[in-house]
MARTI-367857 format. One record per residue (C-alpha): x, y, z. Coordinates in steps of 0.2 Angstrom, whole numbers. Example, Ala and Ser with C-alpha at 12.3 -4.5 7.8 and 13.67 -1.06 7.14 Angstrom:
+-------+-------+-------+
!     u !     v !     w !
+-------+-------+-------+
!    62 !   -22 !    39 !
!    68 !    -5 !    36 !
+-------+-------+-------+
This chain:
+-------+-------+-------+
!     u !     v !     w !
+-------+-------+-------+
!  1076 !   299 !   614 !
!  1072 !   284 !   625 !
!  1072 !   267 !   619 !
!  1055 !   265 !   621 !
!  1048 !   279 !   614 !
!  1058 !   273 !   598 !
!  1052 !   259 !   598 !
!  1033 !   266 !   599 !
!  1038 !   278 !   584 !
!  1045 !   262 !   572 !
!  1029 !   253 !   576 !
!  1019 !   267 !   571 !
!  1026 !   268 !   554 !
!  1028 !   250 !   549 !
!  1006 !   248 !   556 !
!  1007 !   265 !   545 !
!  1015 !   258 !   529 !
!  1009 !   239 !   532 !
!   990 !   243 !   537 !
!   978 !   228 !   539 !
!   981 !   224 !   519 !
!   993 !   219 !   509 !
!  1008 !   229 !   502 !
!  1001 !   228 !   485 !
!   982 !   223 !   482 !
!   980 !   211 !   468 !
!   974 !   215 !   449 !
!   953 !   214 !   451 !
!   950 !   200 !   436 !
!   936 !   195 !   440 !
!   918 !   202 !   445 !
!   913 !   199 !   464 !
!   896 !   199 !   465 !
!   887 !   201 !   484 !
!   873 !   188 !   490 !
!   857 !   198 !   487 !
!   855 !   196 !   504 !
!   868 !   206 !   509 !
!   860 !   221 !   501 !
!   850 !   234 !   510 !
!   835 !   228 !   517 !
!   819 !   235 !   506 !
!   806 !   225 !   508 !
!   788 !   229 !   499 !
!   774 !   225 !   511 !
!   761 !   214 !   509 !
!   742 !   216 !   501 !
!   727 !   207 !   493 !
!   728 !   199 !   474 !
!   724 !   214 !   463 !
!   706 !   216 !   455 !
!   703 !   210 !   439 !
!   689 !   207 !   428 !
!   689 !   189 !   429 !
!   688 !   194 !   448 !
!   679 !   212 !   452 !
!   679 !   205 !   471 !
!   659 !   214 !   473 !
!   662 !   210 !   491 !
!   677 !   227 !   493 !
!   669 !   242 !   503 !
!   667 !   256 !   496 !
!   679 !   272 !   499 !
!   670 !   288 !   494 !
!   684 !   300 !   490 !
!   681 !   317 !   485 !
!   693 !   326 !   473 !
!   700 !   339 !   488 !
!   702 !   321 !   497 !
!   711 !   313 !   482 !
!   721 !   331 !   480 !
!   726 !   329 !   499 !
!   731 !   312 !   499 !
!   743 !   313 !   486 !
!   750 !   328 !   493 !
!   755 !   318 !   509 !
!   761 !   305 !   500 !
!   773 !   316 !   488 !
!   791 !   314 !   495 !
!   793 !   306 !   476 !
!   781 !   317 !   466 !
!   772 !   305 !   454 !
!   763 !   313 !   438 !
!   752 !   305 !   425 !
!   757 !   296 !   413 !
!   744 !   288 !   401 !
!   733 !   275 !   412 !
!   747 !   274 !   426 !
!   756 !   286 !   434 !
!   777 !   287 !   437 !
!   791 !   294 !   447 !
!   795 !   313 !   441 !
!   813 !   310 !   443 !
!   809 !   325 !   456 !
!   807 !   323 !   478 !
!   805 !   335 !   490 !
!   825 !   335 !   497 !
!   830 !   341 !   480 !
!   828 !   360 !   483 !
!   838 !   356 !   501 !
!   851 !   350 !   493 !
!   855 !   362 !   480 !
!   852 !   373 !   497 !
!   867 !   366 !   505 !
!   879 !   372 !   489 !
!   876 !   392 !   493 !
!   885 !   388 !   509 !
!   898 !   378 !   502 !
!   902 !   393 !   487 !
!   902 !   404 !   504 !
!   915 !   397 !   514 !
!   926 !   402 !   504 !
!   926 !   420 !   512 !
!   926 !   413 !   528 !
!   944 !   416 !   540 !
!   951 !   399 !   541 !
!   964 !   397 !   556 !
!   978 !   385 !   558 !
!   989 !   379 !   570 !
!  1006 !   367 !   571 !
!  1016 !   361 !   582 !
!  1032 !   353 !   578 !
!  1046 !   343 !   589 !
!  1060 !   340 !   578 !
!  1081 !   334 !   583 !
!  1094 !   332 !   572 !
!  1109 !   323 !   577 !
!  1122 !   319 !   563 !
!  1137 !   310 !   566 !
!  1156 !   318 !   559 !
!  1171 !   311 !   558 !
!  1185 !   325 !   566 !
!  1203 !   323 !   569 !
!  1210 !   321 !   588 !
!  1214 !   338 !   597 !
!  1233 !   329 !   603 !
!  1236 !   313 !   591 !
!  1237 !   320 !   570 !
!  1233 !   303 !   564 !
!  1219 !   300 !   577 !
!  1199 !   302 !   572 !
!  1187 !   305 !   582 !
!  1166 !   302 !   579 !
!  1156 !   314 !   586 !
!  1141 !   326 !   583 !
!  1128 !   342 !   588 !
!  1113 !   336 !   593 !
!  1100 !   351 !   592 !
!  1083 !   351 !   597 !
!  1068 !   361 !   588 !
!  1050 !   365 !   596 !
!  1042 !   375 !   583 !
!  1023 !   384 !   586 !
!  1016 !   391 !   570 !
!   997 !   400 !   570 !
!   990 !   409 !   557 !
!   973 !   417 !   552 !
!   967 !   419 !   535 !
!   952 !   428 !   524 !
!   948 !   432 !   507 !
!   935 !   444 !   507 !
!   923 !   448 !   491 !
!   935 !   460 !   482 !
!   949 !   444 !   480 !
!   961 !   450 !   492 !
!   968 !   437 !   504 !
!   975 !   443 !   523 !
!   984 !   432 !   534 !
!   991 !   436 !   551 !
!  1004 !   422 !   554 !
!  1015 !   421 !   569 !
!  1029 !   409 !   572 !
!  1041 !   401 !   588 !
!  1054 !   391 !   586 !
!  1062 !   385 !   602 !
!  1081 !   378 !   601 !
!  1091 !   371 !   612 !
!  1112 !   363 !   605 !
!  1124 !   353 !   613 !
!  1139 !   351 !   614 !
!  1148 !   364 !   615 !
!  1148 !   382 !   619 !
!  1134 !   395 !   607 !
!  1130 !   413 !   611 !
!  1113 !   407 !   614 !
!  1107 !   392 !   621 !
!  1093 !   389 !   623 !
!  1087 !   400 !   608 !
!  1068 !   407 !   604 !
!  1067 !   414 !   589 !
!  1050 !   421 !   585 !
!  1041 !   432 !   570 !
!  1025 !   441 !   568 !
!  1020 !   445 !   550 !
!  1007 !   453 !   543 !
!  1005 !   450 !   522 !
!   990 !   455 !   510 !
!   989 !   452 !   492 !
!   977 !   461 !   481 !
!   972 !   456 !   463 !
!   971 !   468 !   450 !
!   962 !   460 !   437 !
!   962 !   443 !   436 !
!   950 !   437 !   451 !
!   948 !   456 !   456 !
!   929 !   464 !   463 !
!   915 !   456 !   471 !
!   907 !   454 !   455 !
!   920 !   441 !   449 !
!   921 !   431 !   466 !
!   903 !   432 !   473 !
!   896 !   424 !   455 !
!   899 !   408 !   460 !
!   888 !   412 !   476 !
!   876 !   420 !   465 !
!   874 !   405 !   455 !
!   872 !   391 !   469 !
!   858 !   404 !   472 !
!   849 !   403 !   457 !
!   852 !   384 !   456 !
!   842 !   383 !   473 !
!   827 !   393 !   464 !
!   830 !   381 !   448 !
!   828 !   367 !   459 !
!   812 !   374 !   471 !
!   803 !   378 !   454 !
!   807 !   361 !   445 !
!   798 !   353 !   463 !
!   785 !   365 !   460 !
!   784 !   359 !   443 !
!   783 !   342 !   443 !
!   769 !   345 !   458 !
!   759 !   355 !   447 !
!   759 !   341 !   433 !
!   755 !   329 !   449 !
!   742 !   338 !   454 !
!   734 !   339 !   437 !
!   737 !   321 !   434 !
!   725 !   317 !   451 !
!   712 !   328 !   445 !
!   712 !   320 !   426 !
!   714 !   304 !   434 !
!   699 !   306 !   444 !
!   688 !   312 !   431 !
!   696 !   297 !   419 !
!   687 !   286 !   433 !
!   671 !   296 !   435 !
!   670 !   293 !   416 !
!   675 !   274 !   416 !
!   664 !   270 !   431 !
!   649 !   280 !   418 !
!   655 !   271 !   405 !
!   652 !   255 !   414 !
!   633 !   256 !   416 !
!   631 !   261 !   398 !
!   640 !   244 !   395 !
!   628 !   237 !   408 !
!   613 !   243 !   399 !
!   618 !   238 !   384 !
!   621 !   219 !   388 !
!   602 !   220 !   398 !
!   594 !   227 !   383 !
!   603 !   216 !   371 !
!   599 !   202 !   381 !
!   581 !   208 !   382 !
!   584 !   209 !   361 !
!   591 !   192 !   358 !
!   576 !   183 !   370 !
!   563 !   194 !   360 !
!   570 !   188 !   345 !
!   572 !   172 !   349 !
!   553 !   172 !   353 !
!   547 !   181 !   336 !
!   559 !   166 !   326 !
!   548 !   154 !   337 !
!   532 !   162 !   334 !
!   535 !   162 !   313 !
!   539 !   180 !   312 !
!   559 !   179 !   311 !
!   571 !   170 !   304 !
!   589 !   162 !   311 !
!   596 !   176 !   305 !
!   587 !   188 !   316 !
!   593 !   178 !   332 !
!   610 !   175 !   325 !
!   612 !   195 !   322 !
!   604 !   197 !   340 !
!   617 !   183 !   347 !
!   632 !   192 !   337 !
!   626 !   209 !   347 !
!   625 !   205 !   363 !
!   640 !   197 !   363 !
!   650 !   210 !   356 !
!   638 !   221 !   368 !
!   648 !   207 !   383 !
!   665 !   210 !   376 !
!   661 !   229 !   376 !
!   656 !   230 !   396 !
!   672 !   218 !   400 !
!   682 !   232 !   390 !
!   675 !   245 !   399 !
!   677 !   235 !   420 !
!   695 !   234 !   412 !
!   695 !   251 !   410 !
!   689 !   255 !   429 !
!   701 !   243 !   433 !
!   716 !   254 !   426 !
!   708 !   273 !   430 !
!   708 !   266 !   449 !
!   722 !   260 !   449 !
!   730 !   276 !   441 !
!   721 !   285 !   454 !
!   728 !   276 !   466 !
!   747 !   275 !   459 !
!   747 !   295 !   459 !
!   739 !   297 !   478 !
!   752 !   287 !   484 !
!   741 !   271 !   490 !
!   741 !   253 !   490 !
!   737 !   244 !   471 !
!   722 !   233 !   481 !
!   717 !   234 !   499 !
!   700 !   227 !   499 !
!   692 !   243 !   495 !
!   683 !   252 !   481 !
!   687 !   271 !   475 !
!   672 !   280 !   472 !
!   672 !   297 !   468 !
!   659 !   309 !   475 !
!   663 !   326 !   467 !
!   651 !   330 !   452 !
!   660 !   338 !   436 !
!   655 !   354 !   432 !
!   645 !   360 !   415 !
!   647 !   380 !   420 !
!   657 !   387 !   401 !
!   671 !   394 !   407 !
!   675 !   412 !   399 !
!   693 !   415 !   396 !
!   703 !   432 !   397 !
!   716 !   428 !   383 !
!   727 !   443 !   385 !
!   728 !   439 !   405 !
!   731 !   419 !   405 !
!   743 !   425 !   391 !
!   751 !   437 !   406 !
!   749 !   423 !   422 !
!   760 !   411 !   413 !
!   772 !   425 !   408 !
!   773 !   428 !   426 !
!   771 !   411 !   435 !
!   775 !   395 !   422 !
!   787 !   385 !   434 !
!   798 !   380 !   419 !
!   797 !   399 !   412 !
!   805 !   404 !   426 !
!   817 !   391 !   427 !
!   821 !   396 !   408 !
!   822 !   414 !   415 !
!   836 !   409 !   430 !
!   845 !   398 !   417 !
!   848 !   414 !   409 !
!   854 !   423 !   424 !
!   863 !   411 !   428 !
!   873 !   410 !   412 !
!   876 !   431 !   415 !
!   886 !   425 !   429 !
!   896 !   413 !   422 !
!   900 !   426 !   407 !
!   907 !   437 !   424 !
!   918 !   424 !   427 !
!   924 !   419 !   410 !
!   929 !   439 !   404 !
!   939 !   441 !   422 !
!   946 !   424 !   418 !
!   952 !   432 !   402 !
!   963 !   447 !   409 !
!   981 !   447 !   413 !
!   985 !   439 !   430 !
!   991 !   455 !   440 !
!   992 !   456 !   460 !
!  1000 !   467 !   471 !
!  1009 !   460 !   486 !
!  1010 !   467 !   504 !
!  1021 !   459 !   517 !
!  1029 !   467 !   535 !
!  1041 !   456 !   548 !
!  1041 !   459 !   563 !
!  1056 !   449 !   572 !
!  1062 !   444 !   587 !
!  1076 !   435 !   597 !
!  1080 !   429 !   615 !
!  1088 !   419 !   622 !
!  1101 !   414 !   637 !
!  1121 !   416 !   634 !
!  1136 !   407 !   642 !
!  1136 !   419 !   657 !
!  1118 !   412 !   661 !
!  1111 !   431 !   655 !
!  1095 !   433 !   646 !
!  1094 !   444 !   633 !
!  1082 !   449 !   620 !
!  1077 !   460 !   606 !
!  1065 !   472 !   608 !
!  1047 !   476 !   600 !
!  1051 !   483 !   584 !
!  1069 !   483 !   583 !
!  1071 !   471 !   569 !
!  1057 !   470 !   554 !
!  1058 !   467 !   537 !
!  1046 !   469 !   523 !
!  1041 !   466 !   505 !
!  1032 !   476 !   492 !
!  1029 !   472 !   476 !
!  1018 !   467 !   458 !
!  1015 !   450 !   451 !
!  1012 !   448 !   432 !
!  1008 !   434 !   421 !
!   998 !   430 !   404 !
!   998 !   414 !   393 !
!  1002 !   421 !   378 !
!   985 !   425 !   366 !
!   976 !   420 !   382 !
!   969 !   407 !   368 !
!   960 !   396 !   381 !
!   953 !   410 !   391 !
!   946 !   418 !   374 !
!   938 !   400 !   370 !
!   929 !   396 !   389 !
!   924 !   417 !   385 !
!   916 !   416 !   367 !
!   909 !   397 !   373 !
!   899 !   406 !   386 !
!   893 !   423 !   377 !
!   888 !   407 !   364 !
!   879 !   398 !   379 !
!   870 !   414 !   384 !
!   864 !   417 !   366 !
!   856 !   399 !   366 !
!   848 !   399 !   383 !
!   840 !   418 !   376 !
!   833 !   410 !   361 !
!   827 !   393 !   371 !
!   817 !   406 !   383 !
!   809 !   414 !   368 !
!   804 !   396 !   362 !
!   797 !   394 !   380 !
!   788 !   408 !   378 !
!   781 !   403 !   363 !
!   778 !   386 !   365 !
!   770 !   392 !   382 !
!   758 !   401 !   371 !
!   752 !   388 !   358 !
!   750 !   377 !   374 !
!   738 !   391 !   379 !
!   729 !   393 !   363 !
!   726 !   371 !   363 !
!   721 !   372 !   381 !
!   707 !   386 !   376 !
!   703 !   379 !   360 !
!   700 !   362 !   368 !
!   687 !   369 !   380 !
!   677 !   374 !   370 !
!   677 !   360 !   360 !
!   675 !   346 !   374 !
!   661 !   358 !   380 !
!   652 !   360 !   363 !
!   654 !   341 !   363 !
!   645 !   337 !   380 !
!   629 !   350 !   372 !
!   630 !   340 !   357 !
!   632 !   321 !   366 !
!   619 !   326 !   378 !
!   606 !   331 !   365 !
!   613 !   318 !   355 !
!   610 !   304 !   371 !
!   591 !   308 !   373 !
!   588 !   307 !   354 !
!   596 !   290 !   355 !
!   585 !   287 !   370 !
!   569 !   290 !   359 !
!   575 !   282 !   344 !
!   578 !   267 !   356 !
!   561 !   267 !   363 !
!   552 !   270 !   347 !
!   562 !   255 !   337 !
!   559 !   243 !   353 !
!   540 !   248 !   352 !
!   540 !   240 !   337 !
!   545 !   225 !   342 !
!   529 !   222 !   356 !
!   521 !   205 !   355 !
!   513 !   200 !   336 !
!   522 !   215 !   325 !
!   524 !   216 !   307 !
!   536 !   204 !   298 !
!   544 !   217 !   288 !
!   551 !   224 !   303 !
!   569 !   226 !   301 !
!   578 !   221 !   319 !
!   594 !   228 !   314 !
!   587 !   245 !   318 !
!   586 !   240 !   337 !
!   603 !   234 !   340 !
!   610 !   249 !   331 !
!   597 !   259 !   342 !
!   604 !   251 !   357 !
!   623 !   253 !   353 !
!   619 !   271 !   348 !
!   611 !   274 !   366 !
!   625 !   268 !   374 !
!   638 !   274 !   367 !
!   630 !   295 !   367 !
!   629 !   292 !   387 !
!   649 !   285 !   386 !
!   653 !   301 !   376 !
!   641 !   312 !   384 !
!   652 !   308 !   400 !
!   669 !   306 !   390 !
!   666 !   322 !   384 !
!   661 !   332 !   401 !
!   677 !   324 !   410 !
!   687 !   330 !   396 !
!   681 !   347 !   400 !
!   686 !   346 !   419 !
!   703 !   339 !   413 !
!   707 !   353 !   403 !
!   702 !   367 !   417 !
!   713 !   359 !   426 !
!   727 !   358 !   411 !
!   724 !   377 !   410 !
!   726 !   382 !   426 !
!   744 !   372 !   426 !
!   747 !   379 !   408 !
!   745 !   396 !   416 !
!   756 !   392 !   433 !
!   743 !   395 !   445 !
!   734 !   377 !   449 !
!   745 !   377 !   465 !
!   736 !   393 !   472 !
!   722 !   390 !   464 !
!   720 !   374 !   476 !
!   727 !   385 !   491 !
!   744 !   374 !   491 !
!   759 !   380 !   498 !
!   775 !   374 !   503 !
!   785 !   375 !   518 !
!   800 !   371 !   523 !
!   804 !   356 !   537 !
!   820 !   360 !   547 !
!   832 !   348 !   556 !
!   848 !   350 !   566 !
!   862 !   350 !   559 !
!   881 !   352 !   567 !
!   885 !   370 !   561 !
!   902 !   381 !   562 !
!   904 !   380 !   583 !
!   903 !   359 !   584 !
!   890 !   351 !   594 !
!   894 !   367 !   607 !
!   882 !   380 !   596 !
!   866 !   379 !   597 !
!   856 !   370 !   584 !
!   855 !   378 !   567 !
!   840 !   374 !   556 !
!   844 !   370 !   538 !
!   830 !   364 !   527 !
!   827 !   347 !   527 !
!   814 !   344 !   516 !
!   801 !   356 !   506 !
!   785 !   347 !   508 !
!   769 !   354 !   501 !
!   756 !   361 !   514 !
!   736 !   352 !   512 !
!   724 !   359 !   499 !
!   708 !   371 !   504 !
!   692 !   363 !   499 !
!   688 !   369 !   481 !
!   677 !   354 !   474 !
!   657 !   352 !   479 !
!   654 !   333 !   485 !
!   637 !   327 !   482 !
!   627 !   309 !   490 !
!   628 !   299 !   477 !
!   643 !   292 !   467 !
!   651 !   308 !   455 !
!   644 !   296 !   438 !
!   626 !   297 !   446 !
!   626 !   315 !   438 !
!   624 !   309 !   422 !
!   604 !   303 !   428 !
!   609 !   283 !   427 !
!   591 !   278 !   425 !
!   588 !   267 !   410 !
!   579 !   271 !   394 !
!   563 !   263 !   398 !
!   561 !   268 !   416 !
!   553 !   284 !   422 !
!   564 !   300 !   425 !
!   569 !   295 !   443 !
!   576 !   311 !   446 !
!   561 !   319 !   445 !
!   550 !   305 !   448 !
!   540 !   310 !   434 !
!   537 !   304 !   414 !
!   550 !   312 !   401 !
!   533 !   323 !   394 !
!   546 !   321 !   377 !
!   547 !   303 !   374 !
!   536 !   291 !   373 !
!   535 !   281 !   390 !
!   539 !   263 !   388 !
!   539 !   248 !   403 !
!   547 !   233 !   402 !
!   530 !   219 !   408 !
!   542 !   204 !   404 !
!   557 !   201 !   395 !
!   545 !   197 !   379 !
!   534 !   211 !   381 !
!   534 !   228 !   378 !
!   518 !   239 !   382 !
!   519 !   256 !   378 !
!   507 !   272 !   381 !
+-------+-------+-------+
């Protein structure tokens, strides 16, 4: 070899061994901690001071939002599915590149039965020095020695297929040429073709055995698209609860509102009576004492607006303030929904996301029981191997010769055999897995049951938030006549014996059967929508569908082959309208007129209750 080329080689292996580092790196005794900004860039952008009830910022615009709007929106926004939780709402540890992923292993589980191919090429010299005595002088030494040098080609192309087996075709060239001196053939090809096959017989035998691991990475995709499907399920029950919390909050509000007007109405009128001779301190102070607790209630209840919207707005995926307000415009519905027991009972059998996943838990646990009773059998493999071999090469005369196609072959047959003694760990992974199969049985059929008590609470809580709404909504206009007919008594130069009490517990009692008239009805919408997710059928209830996003991505022929789609993302598709919209705000449902007002729905008197007008904060004329 040239000097040159020696010296490249040496440089290559001391740049090899040396590297850019140390021989040794030092002991780590300390803990290095990066400047924070040298960390990835993540920056959360900027927005208006949130609302609070110190500041409602009355100057916001409005955003009517109907629920299929809210639905929508938070369906964009779901590359991290957010769900409900309480009066925010949170990451469900689920994003729509989950099922992509696990997507990827069923291809990684397959290439194991794809050919593999492999090529060398190796330059090899060997020179070693040896002492040898001198031909014509018996003490005299000589140093000298054969240099012979190698090119050696090797290709080979391999395959397990599904039943275990491995193939290979291998073929080999090895190229020699020796010097000094005299050889039969020189230079000297030597070259082999062989063709060899082994074959388990038990251990790692039939397709069932070796496909089971792309059986399972098949069933972990299904786990994975039905654990997305889910947590959007529970993400899209928690918008619609979430909206109804706010239609009730933003009701509740105006019952607050009412409240602190009429208790400020109470307070001045009995401030009046104390003046005119008819009441005493008490009286004011018990009026005073109301309508405060009547203001702490209503800041209560702007707080609570505050935290629904801001829910809302978590779970669709928006800004915590933007100068707007979120006003919902879908109107609850009162229609009594009549349940089919034994066919909700069947729809969740069928369709419960985390039913099914329980279901391919199971299957996938048959599998692994495949694995573990082959891994448990003797290790016994038949072996196939043929030669084909062949020579040529150039003699001393300067003649070629060389062997012909089959002239010289070899081969080898034969059986393999080996067991551990007892098999002891095999038994154990075998009885560990029939174990995990009974468990995952048994937590199915706990699935299935708690699936159904779920069903029976969702049924029984429909009727009862619906019975509820009957009963507040009687239970609101009774208050509304009691209200009118205790105020009444109280018009300019009534008896002393009046006991004032009666109207702010009246008052309280009004407001609080038009909060729990609304609480109770939003409840109800709630839980159609808790039904329809206990029963697994919200999604197409809604029309939503998912879809898969492809992108390129480099497949088995390079940057050569044209571009293969593997899923990217599973994003779900938008909602079909489902909800009715109405004008007005969604809380305007509820009739929002005041007690002593006219039924401004109508436009007419309530023929039921007296009819009452407020003249003037002190006077109270009534027909």
């Amino acid at each position: 070899m040239p000097h040159s080329w020696l010296r490249l080689l040496i440089g290559c292996v001391l740049v090899g061994f040396l590297g850019c580092a140390p021989i040794i790196l030092p002991e780590q005794r300390s803990l290095d901690v990066r400047d924070l900004s040298a960390l990835p860039k993540a920056r959360i952008p900027d927005m208006p001071p949130p609302v609070t009830v110190s500041n409602l910022q009355p100057d916001a615009q409005e955003r009517r939002l109907s629920l299929d709007d809210a639905i929508r929106i938070t369906l964009e926004n779901s590359d991290v599915v957010r769900v409900l939780a309480g009066v925010s709402a949170v990451a469900s540890g689920k994003t729509i590149y989950d099922p992509a992923i696990s997507n990827t292993f069923i291809d990684q589980e397959q290439a194991r039965f794809d050919p593999a191919l492999e090529a060398t090429n190796t330059f090899t010299r060997t020179e070693q020095p040896l002492g040898v005595l001198t031909p014509f002088d018996p003490v005299g030494s000589l140093i000298r020695g054969n240099r012979t040098d190698f090119y050696n080609l090797g290709t080979a192309l391999t395959r397990t297929n599904a039943a275990g087996g491995t193939a290979r075709l291998g073929f080999t060239d090895d190229l020699g040429r020796f010097r000094p001196g005299v050889f039969p053939l020189n230079p000297q090809n030597q070259h082999a073709l062989t063709l060899s096959y082994t074959q388990p017989l038990l251990q790692g035998a039939g397709p069932r055995a070796n496909l089971a691991p792309v059986v399972i990475a098949r069933l972990n995709t299904e786990r994975s698209y039905f654990q997305l499907k889910d947590a959007v399920q529970d993400s899209v029950r928690g918008v619609i609860e979430a909206y109804w919390a706010l239609v009730f909050a933003r009701t509740d509000v105006w019952a607050r509102q009412q409240q602190v007007r009429q208790g400020e109405e109470a307070f001045k009128l009995a401030d009046a009576r104390k003046r005119a001779g008819f009441a005493d301190e008490a009286e004011v102070a018990q009026a005073r004492s109301a309508l405060a607790n009547f203001k702490a209630s209503l800041i209560g209840a702007e707080a609570s607006v505050i935290q629904r919207e801001s829910a809302l707005r978590n779970i669709m995926g928006l800004s915590p303030s933007d100068r707007t307000r979120l006003v919902p415009m879908t109107p609850p519905s009162t229609s009594r929904l009549e349940v089919d027991w034994n066919g909700i009972l069947r729809l969740a059998e069928e369709r419960r996301p985390d039913l099914i996943e329980l279901k391919l838990i199971v299957e996938a646990d048959e599998q692994f029981l495949i694995q573990a009773r082959n891994q448990a059998l003797p290790k016994v493999d038949t072996t196939m191997l043929y030669h084909w071999n062949g020579l040529e090469g150039t003699t001393p005369g300067g003649t070629r010769l060389a062997t012909r196609g089959s002239q010289f072959t070899d081969w080898t047959l034969g059986v393999n055999f080996s067991v551990p003694l007892g098999l002891r760990k095999e038994r154990a992974a075998l009885r560990q897995q029939e174990l995990t199969l009974a468990r995952d049985w048994a937590n199915l059929d706990q699935g299935l049951q708690q699936a159904s008590f779920g069903l029976a609470d969702s049924v029984r809580n429909l009727a009862l938030y619906h019975d509820q709404y009957r009963s507040f909504k009687e239970a609101r206009e009774d208050a509304r006549v009691n209200l009118i007919a205790q105020a009444a008594k109280f018009k300019a130069g009534v008896r002393k014996d009046v006991i004032f009490l009666n109207v702010l517990q009246a008052i309280t009692d009004w407001g609080n059967a038009v909060s729990a008239e609304a609480q109770s009805l939003a409840q109800y919408n709630s839980e159609l929508a808790n039904l329809e997710t206990q029963t697994g059928t919200i999604l197409e209830t809604h029309d939503i569908y998912f879809f898969e996003e492809p992108f390129a991505a480099i497949g088995p022929f390079g940057r050569l082959g044209h571009p293969r789609l593997y899923p990217a993302t599973l994003p779900p598709g938008p909602n079909a309208p489902r909800y009715p919209t109405q004008a007005t705000p969604a809380e305007n449902f509820f009739e929002l007129t005041p007690p002593f007002k006219l039924d401004e729905e109508k436009g007419v008197p309530n023929k039921n209750v007296p009819q009452v007008r407020l003249l003037s904060p002190l006077v109270i004329e009534t027909k």
